[in-house]
C-alpha positions as CSV (number, residue, x, y, z in Angstrom):
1,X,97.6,83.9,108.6
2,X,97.6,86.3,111.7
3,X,100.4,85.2,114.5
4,X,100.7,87.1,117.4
5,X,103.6,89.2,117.4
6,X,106.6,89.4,114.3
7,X,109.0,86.7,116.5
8,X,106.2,83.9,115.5
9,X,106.4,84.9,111.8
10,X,110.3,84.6,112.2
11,X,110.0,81.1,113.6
12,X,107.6,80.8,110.3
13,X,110.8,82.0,108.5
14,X,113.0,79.9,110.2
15,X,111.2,76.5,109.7
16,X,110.7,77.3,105.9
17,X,113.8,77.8,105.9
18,X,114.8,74.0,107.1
19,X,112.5,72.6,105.1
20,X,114.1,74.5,101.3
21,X,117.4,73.7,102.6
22,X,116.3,69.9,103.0
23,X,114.6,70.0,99.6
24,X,117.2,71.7,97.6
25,X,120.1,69.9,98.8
26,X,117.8,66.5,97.9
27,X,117.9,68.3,94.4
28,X,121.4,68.8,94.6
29,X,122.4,65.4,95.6
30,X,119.8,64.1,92.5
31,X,121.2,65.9,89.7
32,X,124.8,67.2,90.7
33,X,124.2,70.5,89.5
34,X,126.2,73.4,90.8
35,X,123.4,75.7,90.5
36,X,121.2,73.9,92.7
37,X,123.7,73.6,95.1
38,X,124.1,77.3,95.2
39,X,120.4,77.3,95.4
40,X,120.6,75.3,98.4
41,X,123.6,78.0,99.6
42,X,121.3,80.8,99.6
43,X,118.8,78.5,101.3
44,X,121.4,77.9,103.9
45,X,121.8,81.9,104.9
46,X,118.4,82.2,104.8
47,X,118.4,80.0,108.1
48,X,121.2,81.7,109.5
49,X,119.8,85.1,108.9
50,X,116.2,84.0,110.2
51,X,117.7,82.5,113.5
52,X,119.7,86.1,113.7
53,X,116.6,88.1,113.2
54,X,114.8,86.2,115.9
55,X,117.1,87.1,118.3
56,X,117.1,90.9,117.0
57,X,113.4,91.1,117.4
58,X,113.5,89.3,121.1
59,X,116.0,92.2,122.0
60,X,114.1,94.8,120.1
61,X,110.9,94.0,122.4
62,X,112.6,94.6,125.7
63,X,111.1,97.6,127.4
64,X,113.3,100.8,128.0
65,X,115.4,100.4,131.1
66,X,118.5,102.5,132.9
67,X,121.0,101.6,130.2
68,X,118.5,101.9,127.2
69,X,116.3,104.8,127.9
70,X,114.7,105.0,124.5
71,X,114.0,101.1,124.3
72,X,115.8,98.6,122.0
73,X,114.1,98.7,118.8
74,X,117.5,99.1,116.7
75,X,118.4,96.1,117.4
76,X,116.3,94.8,114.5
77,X,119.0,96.5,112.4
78,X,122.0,94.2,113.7
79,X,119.6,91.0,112.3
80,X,119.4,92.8,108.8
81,X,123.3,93.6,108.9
82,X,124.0,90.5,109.8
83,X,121.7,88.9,107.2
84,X,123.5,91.2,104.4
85,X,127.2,90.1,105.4
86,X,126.3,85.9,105.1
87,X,124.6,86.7,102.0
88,X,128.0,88.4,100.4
89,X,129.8,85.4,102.6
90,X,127.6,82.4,100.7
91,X,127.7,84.5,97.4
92,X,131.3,84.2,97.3
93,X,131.4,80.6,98.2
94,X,129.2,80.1,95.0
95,X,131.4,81.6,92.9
96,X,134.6,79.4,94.5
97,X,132.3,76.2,93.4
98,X,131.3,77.5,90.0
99,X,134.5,78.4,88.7
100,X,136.4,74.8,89.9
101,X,133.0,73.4,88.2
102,X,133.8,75.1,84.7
103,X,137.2,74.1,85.1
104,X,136.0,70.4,85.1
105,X,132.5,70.1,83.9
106,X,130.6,67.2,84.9
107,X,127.1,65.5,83.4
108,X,123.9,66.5,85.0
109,X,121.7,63.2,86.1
110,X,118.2,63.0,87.2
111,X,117.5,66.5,86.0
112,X,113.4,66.0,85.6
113,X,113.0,64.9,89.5
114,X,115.3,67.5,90.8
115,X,114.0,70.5,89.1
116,X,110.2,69.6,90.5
117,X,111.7,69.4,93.9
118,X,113.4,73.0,93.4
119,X,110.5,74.6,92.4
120,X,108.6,72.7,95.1
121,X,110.7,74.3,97.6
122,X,110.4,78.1,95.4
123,X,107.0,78.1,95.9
124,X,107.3,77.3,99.8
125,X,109.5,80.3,99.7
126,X,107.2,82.6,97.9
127,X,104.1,81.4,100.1
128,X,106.2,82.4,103.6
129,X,107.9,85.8,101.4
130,X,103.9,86.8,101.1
131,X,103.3,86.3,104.7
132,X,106.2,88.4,105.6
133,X,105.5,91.5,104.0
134,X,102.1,91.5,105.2
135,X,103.3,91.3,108.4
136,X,105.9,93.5,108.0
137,X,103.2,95.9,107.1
138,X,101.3,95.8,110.0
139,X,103.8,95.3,112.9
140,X,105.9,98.2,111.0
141,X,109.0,95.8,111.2
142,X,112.1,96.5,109.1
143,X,113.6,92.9,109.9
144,X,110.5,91.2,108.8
145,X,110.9,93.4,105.4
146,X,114.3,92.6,105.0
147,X,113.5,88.6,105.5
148,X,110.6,88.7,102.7
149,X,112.9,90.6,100.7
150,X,115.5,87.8,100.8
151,X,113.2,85.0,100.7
152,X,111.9,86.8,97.5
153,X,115.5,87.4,95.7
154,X,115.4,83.6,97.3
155,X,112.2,82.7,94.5
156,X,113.3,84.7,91.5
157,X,116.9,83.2,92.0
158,X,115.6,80.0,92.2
159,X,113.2,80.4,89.1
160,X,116.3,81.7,86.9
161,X,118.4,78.5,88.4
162,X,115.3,75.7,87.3
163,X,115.3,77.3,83.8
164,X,119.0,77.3,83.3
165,X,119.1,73.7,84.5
166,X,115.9,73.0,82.0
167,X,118.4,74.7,79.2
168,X,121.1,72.3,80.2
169,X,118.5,69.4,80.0
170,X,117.5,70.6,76.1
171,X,120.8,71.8,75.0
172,X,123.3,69.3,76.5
173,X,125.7,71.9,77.3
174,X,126.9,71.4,81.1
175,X,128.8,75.2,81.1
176,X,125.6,76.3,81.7
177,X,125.4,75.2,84.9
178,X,128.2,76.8,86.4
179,X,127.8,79.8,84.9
180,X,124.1,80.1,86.1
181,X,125.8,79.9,89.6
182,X,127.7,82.4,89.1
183,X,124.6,84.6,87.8
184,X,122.8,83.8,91.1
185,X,126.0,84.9,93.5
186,X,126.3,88.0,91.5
187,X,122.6,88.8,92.2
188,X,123.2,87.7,95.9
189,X,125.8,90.3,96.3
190,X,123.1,92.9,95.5
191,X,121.0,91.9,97.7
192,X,123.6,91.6,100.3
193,X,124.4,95.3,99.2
194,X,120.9,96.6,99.4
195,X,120.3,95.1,102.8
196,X,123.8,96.9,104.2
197,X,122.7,100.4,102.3
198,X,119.3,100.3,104.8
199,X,121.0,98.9,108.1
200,X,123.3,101.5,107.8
201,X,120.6,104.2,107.1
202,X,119.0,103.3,110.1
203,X,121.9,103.3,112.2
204,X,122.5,106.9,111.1
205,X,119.4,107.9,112.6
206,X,117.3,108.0,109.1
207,X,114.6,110.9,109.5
208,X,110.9,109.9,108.9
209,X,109.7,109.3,105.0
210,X,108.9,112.2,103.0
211,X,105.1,110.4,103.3
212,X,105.1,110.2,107.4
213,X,106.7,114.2,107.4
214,X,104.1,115.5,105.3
215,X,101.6,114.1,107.7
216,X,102.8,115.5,110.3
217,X,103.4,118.7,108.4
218,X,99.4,118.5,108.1
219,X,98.8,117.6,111.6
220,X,101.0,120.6,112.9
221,X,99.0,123.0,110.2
222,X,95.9,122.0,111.9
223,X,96.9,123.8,115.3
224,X,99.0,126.6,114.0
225,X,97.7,130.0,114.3
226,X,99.0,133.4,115.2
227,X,99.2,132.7,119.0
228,X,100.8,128.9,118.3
229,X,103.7,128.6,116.5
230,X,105.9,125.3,115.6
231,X,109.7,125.1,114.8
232,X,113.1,122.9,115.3
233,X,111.4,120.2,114.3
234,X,113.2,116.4,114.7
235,X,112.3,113.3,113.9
236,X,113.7,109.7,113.2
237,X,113.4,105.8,112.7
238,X,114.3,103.4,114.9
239,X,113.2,99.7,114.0
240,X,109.7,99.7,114.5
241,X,109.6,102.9,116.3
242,X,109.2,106.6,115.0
243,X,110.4,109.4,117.4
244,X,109.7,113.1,117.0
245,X,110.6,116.3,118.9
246,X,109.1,119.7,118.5
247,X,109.2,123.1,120.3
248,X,105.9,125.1,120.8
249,X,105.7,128.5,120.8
250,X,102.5,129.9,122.6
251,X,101.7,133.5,124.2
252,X,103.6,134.6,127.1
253,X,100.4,135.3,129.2
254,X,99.2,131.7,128.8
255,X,98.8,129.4,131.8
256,X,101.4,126.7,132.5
257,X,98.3,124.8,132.7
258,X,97.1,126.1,129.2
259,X,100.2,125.4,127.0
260,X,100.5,121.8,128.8
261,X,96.8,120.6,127.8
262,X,97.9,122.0,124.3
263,X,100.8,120.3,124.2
264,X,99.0,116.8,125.1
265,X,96.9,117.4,122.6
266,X,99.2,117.6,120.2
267,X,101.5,114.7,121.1
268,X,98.2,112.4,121.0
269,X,97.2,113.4,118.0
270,X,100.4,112.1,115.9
271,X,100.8,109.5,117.8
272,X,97.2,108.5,116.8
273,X,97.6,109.3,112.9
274,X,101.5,108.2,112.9
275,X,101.3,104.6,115.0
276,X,103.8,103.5,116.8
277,X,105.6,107.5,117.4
278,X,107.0,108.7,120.3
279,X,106.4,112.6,120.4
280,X,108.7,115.2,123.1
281,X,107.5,118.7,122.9
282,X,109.2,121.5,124.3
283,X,107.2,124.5,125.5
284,X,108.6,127.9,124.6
285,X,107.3,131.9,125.0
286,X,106.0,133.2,121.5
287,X,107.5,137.0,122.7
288,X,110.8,135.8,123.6
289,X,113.6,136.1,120.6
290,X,116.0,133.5,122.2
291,X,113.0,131.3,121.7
292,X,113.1,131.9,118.0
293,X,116.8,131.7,117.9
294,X,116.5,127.9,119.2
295,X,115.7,126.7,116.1
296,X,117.6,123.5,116.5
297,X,120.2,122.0,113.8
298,X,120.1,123.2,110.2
299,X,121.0,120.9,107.4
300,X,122.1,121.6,103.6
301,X,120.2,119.6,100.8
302,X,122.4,117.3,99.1
């Protein structure tokens, strides 16, 4: 399935989104069971998080103006920050209904029907999960990953809850059920956690991957030669959008016009191999020492 731009996957997400929470509160309602209904929780945030991330990539489309000179993109990282907050908010609320639930345990009923409309609703969610990270891939979208990425912890969660049910069903013991709640918020917290570590990164300005700065290590090789030089090299991620900044150090006795069609050349060329990458060069005198003392920021491994 190819959709025009990564907002019409998201209202993909959102309306497989409606449709699990419908099915998995039916489920709930069915059997009773605690761990459906934190199924249907999850299910819940999923909606919230998908309407969120919508919004984030509407904003993160907008063309650079006089307030945002370098565009909008990072606003796909308030959707995924967002997303990782109700997952720790609905994770908690699980927890809160599990533990009142193992105080006073309560039979399960109509366990066979329920648990086939669960794992109706799982598969839904894997189908759109699949979608997501394909198009992730190809529109370079960090809020798209982060929504498969749920939608995925969304299927395994929902696989673990359908066989602790199907325990229950054989076993007869109902403290299962609670307790397999309580297994699914715990692994929703994680999620929520993982989500937060990456918003955050990206916040901070998180430099290209080792992967991306060793092809443009390779690119920069290409050109570099005693006359043409390379140094104070910058780059980072924002949303969808790389962005690097490099200084050039050519002869003195070249032409303005000379050092400018080789710095063109250079910025098309890694925007060609790295998509979607904004490149700033800064033209600088090979001869001149304060050109090699601007070497930009320096940085300690940690």
């Amino acid at each position: 399935m190819l959709l025009a731009s990564p907002r019409s996957y998201m209202l993909l997400s959102v309306a497989a989104a409606v449709a699990t929470i419908l099915l998995k509160t039916w489920a709930w309602r069915l059997t009773g069971s605690v761990g459906l209904m934190s199924d249907a929780m999850e299910s819940g945030v999923n909606l919230v998080a998908a309407i969120g991330a919508f919004w984030a990539l509407t904003l993160a489309a907008k063309p650079a103006d006089r307030n945002h000179h370098y565009g909008h993109f990072k606003a796909e990282y308030f959707s995924s920050g967002l997303e990782s907050v109700l997952i720790v908010a609905a994770a908690l609320a699980i927890i809160f209904a599990a533990v009142g639930r193992l105080q006073q345990p309560q039979p399960l009923e109509q366990l066979g029907i329920g648990l086939a409309i669960s794992l109706l609703a799982t598969a839904l969610n894997g189908l759109v999960a699949w979608v997501l990270l394909r198009a992730a891939k190809r529109f370079h979208s960090i809020t798209l990953r982060a929504d498969a990425h749920h939608l995925l912890t969304d299927v395994w969660t929902s696989f673990g809850v359908v066989l602790g049910i199907g325990l229950v069903k054989v076993t007869g013991l109902t403290i299962l059920d609670p307790l397999i709640a309580i297994a699914v918020a715990l692994n929703i917290i994680i999620t929520g956690w993982r989500l937060f570590h990456e918003t955050a990164s990206g916040l901070l300005d998180r430099s290209l991957s080792d992967d991306d700065h060793r092809v443009l290590e390779q690119v920069l090789a290409s050109y570099e030669t005693e006359d043409i030089r390379f140094h104070a090299l910058r780059t980072r991620v924002a949303g969808s959008r790389r962005f690097v900044s490099l200084h050039v150090l050519v002869p003195g006795r070249w032409t303005v016009q000379a050092g400018h069609d080789l710095c063109e050349q250079i910025e098309k060329e890694i925007a060609a191999t790295l998509t979607r990458t904004h490149v700033l060069t800064h033209l600088e005198p090979l001869e001149d020492p304060s050109s090699w003392d601007d070497q930009g920021f320096r940085w300690e491994e940690s």
